[in-house]
N, C-alpha and C positions, 0 to 999 in steps of 0.2 A: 378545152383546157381551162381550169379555172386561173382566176386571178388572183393572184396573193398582195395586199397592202400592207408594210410592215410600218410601223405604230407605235412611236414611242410604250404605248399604254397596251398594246395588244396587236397580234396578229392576225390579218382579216382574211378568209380565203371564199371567195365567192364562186357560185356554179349556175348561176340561170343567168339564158343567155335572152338577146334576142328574138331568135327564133321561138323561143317556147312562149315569148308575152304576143309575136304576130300570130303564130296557130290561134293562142286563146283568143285571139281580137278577132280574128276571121271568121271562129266560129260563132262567138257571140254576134255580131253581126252579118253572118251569112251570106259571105264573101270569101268561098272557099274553091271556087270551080275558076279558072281562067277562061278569060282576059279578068285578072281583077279588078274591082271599081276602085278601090283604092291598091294604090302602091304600099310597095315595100320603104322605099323612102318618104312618103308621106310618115308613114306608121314611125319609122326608127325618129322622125324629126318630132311627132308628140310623143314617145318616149322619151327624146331628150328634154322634151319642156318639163314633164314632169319628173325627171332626175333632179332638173334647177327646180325645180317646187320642192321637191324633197332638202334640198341643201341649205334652202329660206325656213323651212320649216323643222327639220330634224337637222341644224347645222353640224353637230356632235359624230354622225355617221361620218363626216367629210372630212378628218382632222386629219393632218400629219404634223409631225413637230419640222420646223425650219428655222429661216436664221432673219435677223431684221437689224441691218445696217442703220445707227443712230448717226444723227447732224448733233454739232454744236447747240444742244439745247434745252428747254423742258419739254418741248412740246412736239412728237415726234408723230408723222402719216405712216399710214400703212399702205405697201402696194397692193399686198392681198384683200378681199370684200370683206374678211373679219378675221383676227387673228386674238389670241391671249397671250399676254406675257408669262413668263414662267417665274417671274420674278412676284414679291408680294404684292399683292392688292392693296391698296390704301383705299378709304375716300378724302374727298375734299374738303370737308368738314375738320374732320380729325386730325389731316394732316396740316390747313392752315393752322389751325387750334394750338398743336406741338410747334410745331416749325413756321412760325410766321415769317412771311420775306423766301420762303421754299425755292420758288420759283429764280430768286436771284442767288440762290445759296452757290459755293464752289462747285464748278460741275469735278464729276467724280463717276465712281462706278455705281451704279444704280441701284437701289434699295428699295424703294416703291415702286407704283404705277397707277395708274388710275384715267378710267375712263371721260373723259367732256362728257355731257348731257346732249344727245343729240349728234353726236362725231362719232359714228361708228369706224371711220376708217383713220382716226387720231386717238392718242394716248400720252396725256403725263408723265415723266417720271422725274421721281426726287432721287439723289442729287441731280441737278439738269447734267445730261450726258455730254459727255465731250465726244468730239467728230469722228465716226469711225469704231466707235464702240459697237461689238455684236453682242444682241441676246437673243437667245434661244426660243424661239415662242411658238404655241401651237398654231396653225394656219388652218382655217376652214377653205375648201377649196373644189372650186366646181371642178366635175371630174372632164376628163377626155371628151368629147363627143364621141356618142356610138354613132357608126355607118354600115355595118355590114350586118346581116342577120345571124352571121358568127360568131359576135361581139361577144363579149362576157356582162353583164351589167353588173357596174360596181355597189351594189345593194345585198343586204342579207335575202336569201328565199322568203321570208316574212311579210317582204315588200310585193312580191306578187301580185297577189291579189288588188292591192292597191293600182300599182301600174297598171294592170290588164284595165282596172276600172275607168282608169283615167285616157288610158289612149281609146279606149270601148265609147266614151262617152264624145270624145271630139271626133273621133269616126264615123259616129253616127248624127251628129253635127254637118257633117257636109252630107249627106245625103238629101 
């Protein structure tokens, strides 16, 4: 059964599962006759490394839109590993520039935001938010752990090939 992600921006429906990235593995590495040398749960656990490779590296595949509860302030953490506000982007430049003293301005409802240098998981926004304010923002987000070879993997077909290579190559790593 495939998996459907719904998506602010698009609806995702995937259809390759586990089983079809272990067949590929086993064959490429020749590990196809029982007792195998490697497990099925070795395999689905470098499948999952390489899903979290894929979400550092193609984070854009990972997104759902959610929600991100504001503190009394400018300066607001994210619980998520990376999210976008949906609100304007500013930079820091520009906006001390216009709005000198930003940072201490009346909190209010939010109009900018803008990322720190180095704080991926912190963000700015002008007017500083008062407590309890939600804004809508996209979340990048590691998916589920796969365990079964039933699994659906939440990746387009495209990625295939990539996967097979990746778990192929740490398989034949412990040999």
């Amino acid at each position: 059964m495939p998996i459907v992600l719904l998506n602010a921006a698009t609806t995702r429906t995937y259809h390759l599962t586990v089983a079809t990235v272990v067949r590929k593995v086993r064959q490429l590495i020749q590990d196809v006759d029982l007792p195998y040398r490697t497990t099925d749960s070795e395999l689905i656990d470098w499948l999952n490394d390489a899903i979290t490779t894929l979400v550092a590296l193609v984070p854009q595949q990972f997104t759902k839109i959610g929600q991100h509860v504001c503190v009394a302030s400018f300066r607001q953490t994210l619980a998520n590993d990376r999210a976008h506000s949906l609100v304007p982007l500013a930079d820091l430049t520009t906006l001390t520039t216009f709005a000198p003293g930003w940072q201490n301005a009346v909190p209010g409802a939010i109009k900018n935001w803008l990322r720190p240098v180095g704080e991926p998981l912190s963000f700015y926004c002008s007017p500083p938010s008062t407590d309890g304010q939600v804004l809508t923002v996209m979340l990048v987000e590691q998916p589920v752990p796969l365990t079964l070879v039933t699994d659906v993997i939440p990746v387009p077909e495209t990625y295939e090939p990539a996967l097979v290579s990746y778990v192929t190559s740490l398989a034949q790593s412990k040999d």
